[in-house]
C-alpha positions in Angstrom: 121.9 69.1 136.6 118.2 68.5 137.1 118.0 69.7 141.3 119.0 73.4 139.5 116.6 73.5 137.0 113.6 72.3 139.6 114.8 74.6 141.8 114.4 77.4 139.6 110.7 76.2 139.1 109.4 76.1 142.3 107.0 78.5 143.3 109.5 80.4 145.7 111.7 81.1 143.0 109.2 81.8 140.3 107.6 84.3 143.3 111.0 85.7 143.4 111.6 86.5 139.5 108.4 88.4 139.1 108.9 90.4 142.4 112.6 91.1 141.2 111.1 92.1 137.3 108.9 94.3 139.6 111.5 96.0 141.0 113.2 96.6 137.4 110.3 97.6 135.6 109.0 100.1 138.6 112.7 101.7 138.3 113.0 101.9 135.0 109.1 103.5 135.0 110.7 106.4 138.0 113.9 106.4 136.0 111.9 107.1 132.8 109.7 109.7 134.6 110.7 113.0 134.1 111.8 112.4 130.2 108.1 111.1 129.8 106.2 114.3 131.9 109.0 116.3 129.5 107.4 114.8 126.1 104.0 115.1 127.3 104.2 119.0 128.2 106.2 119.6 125.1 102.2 119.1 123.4 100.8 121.3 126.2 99.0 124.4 125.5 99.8 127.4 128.1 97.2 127.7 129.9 97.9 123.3 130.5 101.1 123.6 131.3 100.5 125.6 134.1 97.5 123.8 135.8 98.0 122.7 139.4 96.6 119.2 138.6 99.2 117.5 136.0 97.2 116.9 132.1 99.0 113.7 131.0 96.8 114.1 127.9 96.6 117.6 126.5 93.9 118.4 124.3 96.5 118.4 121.4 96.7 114.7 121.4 93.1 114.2 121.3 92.3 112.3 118.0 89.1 114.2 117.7 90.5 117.4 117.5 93.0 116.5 114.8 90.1 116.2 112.0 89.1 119.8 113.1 92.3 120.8 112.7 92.8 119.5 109.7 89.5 121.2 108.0 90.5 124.6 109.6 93.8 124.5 107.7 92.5 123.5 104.9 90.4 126.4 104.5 93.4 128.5 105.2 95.1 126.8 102.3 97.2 124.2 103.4 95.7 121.2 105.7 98.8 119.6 106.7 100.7 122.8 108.8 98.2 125.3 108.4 98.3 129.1 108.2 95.7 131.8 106.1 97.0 132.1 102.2 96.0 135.4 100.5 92.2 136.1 99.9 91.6 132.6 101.8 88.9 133.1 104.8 87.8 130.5 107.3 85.1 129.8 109.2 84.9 128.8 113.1 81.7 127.7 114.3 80.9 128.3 118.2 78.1 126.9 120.2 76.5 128.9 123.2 73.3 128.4 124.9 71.2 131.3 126.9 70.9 134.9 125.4 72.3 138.0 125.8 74.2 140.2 123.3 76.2 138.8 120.7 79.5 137.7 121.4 83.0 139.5 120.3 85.9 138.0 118.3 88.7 139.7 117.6 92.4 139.0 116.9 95.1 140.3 119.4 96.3 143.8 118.6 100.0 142.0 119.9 100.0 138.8 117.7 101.8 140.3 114.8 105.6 139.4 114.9 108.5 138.8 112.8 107.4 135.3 112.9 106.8 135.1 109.7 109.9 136.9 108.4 111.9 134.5 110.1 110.9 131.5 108.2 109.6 133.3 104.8 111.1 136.8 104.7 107.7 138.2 104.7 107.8 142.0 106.2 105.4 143.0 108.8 103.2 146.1 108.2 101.1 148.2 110.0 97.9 147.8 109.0 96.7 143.8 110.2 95.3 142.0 107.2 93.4 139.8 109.0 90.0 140.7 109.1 86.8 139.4 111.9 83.6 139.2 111.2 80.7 137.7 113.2 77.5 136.0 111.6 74.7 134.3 113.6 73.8 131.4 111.8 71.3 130.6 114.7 70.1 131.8 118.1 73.0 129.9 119.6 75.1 129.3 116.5 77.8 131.6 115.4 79.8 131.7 112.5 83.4 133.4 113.0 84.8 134.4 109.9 88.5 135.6 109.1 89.9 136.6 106.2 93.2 137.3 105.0 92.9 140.6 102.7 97.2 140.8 102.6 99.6 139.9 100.1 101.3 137.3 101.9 100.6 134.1 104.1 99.7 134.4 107.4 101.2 131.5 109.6 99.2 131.8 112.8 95.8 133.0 113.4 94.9 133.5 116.7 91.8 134.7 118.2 90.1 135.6 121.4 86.3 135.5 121.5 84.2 136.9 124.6 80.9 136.2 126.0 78.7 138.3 127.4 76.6 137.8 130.4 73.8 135.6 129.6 76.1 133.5 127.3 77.7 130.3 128.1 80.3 128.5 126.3 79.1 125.1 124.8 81.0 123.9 121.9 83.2 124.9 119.2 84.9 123.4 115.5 88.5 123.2 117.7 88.5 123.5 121.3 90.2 126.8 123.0 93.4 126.6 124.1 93.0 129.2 127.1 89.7 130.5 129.3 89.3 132.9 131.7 87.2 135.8 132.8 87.2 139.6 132.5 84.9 142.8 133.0 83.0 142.0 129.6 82.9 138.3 130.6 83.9 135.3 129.7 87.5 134.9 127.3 88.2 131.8 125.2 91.4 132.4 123.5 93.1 130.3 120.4 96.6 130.3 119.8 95.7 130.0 116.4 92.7 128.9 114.3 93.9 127.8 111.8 96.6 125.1 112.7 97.0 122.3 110.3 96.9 118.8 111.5 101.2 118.7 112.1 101.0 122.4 112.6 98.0 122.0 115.4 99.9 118.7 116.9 103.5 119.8 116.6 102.9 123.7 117.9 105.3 124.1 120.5 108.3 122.4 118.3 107.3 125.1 115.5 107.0 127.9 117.5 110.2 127.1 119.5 112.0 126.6 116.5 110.5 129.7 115.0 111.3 131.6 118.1 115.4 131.3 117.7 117.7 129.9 114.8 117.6 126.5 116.8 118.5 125.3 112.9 122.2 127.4 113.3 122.2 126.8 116.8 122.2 122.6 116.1 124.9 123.1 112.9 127.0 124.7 115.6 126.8 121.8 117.7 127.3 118.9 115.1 130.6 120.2 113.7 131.8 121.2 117.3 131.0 118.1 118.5 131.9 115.6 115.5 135.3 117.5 115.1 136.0 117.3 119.0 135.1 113.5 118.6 137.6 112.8 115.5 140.5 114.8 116.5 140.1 113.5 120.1 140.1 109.6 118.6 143.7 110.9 116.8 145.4 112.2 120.1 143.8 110.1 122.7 144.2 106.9 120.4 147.9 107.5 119.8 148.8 108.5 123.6 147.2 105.5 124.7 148.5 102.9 122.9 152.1 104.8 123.6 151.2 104.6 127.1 149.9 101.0 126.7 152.4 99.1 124.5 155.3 101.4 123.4 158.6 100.9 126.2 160.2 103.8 127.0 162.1 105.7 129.6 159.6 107.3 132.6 156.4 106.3 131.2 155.2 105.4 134.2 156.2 109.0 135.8 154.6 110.5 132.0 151.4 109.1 132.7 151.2 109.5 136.2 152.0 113.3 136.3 149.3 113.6 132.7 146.5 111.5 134.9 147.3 114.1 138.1 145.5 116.8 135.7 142.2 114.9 136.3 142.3 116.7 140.1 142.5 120.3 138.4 139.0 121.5 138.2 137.8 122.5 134.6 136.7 126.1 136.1 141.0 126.8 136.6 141.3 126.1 132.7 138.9 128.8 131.7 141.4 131.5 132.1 144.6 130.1 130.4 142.3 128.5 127.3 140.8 131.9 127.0 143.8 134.0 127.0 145.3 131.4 124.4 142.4 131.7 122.3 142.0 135.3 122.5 145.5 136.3 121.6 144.9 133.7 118.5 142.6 135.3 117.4 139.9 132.1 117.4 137.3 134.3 119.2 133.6 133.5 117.8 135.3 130.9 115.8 135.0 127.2 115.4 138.4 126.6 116.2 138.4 128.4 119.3 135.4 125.9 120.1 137.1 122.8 119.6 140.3 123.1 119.8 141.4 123.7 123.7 139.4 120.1 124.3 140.9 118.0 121.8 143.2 116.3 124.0 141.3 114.5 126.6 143.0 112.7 130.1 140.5 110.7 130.6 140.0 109.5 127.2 143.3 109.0 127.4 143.2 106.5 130.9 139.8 104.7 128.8 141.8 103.4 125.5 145.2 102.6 127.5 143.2 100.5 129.5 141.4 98.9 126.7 144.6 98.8 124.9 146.3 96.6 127.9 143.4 94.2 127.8 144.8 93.1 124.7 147.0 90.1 124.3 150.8 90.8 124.0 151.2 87.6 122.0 149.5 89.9 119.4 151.5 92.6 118.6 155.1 90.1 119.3 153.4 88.1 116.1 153.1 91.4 114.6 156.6 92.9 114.7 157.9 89.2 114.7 156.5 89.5 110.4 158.4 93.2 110.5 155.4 95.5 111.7 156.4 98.9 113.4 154.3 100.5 116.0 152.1 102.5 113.7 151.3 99.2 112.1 150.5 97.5 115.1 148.3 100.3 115.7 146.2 100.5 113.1 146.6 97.1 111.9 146.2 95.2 115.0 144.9 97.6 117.9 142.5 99.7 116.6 140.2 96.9 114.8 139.7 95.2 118.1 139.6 98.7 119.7 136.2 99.4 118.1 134.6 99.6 121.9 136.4 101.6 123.4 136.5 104.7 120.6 132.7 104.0 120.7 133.0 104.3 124.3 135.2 107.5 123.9 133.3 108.9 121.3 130.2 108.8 123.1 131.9 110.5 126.3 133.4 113.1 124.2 130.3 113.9 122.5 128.3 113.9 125.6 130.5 116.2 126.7 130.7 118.6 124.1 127.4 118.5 123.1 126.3 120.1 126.6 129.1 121.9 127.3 127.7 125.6 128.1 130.3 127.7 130.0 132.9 127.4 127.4 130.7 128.4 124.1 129.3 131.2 126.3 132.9 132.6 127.0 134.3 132.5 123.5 131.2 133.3 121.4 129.2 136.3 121.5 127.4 136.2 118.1 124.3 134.6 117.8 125.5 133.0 114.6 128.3 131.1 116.5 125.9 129.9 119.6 125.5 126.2 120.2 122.7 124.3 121.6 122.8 124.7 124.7 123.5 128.5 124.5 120.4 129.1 122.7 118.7 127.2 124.8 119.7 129.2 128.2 119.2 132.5 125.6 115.7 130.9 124.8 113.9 130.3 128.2 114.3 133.9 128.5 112.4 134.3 125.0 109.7 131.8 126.4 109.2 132.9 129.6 106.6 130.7 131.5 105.8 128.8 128.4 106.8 125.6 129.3 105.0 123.6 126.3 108.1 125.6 124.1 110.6 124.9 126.5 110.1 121.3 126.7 109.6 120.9 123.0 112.9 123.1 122.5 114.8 121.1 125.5 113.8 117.3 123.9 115.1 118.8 120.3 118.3 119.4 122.2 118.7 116.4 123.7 117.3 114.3 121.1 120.3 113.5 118.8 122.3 112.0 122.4 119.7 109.5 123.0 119.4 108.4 119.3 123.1 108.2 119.5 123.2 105.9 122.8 120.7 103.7 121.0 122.7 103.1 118.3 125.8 102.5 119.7 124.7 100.9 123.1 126.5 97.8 122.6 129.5 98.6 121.6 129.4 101.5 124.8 128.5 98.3 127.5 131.2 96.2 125.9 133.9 99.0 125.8 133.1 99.6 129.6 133.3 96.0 130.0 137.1 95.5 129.1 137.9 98.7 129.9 137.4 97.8 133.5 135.3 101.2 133.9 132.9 101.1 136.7 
């Protein structure tokens, strides 16, 4: 027992470990990679996002700019997520060195949306409330001032200040989150001046979920996808086990001619299910969601295999003390049968949790849109924005990789002695 153990500490071998940890840990790192550059560019600005050179750390993480942030929404009113309460004004300070004329702030004519309407019921009028004005506190010290003469809040500020020739850009309370160059001279542009320390740092999430009802749009999801799971677990669970442990005549031939269905393509289904539906009347209905994947094949092959790993000296013990089969079932079977549902339940929720085709087929209404329908609706919506569309895309996929976590073990195990590879 000791030639093993010496073996393993020689320098050859301990060379060998840290090469093959090497190996892991770079995999895992190119594995990892494009979820990673996804988070980071979900805190991008625009103008970031589409940079030739990657930003691995946009200016939205930078600690310093979170104080500044902070002080800017608490001017506004609220220095936690920002925006410009009634009669509130704030103040930007920007820096410039060189002379010229003074510079010009104003807010785009365009900024004004439903935004706010969509979160507060506010109305939009007319006539912007939000007021510029310019002071020079210095020869190369200006004070920008808005104010918020309205009766309502205002949620986003934004602002787009240009130099003049002779002027050059040197500083400001929160850095600009766009620059570029006209006839007049040089534009700095702010998405909004008066962010809020969450509302500066968590922009694109806000904005994203501002943008479309991603709150209906994720209800949709949860009860299409937690119903397909539990009344999937009811069928698959009880064709399995028949398949697995209940004799009868042409099982065999049963189960072979149900497992031939894996070969049809899902596109081939569309047609029938839809017709089915339609004539149902399930249309832009839950039911008409869940119901034509209740009954899955392949969950089907998963638990009878699990179920078969199981000792027969089990369930002869069983109806030896007078069980039946729906006994054995649910007194014997499906306590050691925890891994594979997890297992199941994870495929099936995978699967209707990104399902796309289907939801798009028998919903029309907004209302009735899943995930992943309002997300393909949405990159219309944010066009080249990618900051929005990562931020939107990671809130989509979010709840499946908090899900794995969880249930990771019981998944490996389930695959384990299911004999999935």
């Amino acid at each position: 027992m000791t030639a093993p153990k010496q073996m393993r500490r020689t320098p050859q071998a301990l060379l060998a470990r840290v090469a093959l940890y090497g190996v892991l840990v770079g995999g895992s790192f190119l594995m990892a990679f494009p979820f990673l550059w996804m988070i980071v560019t979900s805190f991008q600005s625009p103008q970031e996002s589409l940079q030739p050179t990657p930003v691995w750390f946009p200016q939205r993480l930078h600690l310093g700019n979170w104080s500044a942030a902070q002080s800017l929404g608490a001017q506004g009113g609220d220095a936690t997520w920002g925006g410009l309460a009634t009669q509130k004004e704030l103040v930007l300070e920007v820096r410039t060195s060189g002379s010229g004329a003074a510079l010009q702030a104003e807010i785009p004519s365009d900024s004004r949306t439903n935004s706010n309407s969509f979160l507060f019921g506010a109305t939009t009028t007319t006539a912007d409330p939000r007021q510029v004005s310019i002071e020079a506190a210095s020869s190369n010290l200006w004070l920008v001032k808005i104010k918020n003469t309205g009766e309502q809040l205002e949620l986003k500020i934004p602002l787009k200040i240009t130099l003049p020739e002779g002027l050059s850009f040197v500083s400001s309370t929160l850095p600009p989150d766009r620059t570029s160059r006209s006839d007049a001279g040089a534009v700095f542009e702010w998405s909004n001046v008066a962010p809020g320390l969450l509302g500066y740092l968590l922009e694109n999430y806000r904005d994203a979920l501002r943008v479309a009802p991603f709150g209906q749009y994720f209800l949709n999801s949860v009860i299409n996808a937690v119903a397909q799971v539990l009344l999937g677990m009811v069928v698959v669970t009880l064709a399995a086990f028949a398949f697995a442990k209940i004799p009868f005549w042409g099982k065999d031939v049963v189960f072979a001619a149900i497992l031939s269905s894996l070969v049809i393509p899902g596109e081939m289904l569309l047609v029938p299910n839809f017709v089915t539906v339609f004539k149902l009347g399930w249309l832009d209905s839950y039911p008409g969601l869940i119901v034509p994947w209740i009954a899955s094949v392949f969950g089907i092959f998963l638990l009878r295999q699990f179920f078969l790993s199981l000792p027969n000296e089990l369930f002869e013990a069983a109806r030896i003390d007078g069980a039946g089969y729906g006994t054995q079932l649910t007194r014997v079977a499906l306590p050691l049968a925890v891994p594979g549902l997890v297992t199941f339940g994870i495929f099936s929720f995978l699967g209707s949790w990104n399902a796309l085709l289907w939801p798009i087929i028998v919903t029309s209404k907004t209302e009735m849109r899943t995930l992943q329908v309002g997300l393909q609706s949405f990159i219309g919506e944010a066009g080249s924005n990618y900051g929005q569309l990562m931020a939107a895309s990671l809130l989509v996929i979010t709840p499946i990789i908090l899900g794995f976590l969880v249930a990771q073990k019981q998944f490996i195990a389930g695959v384990a002695r299911s004999g999935l590879k």
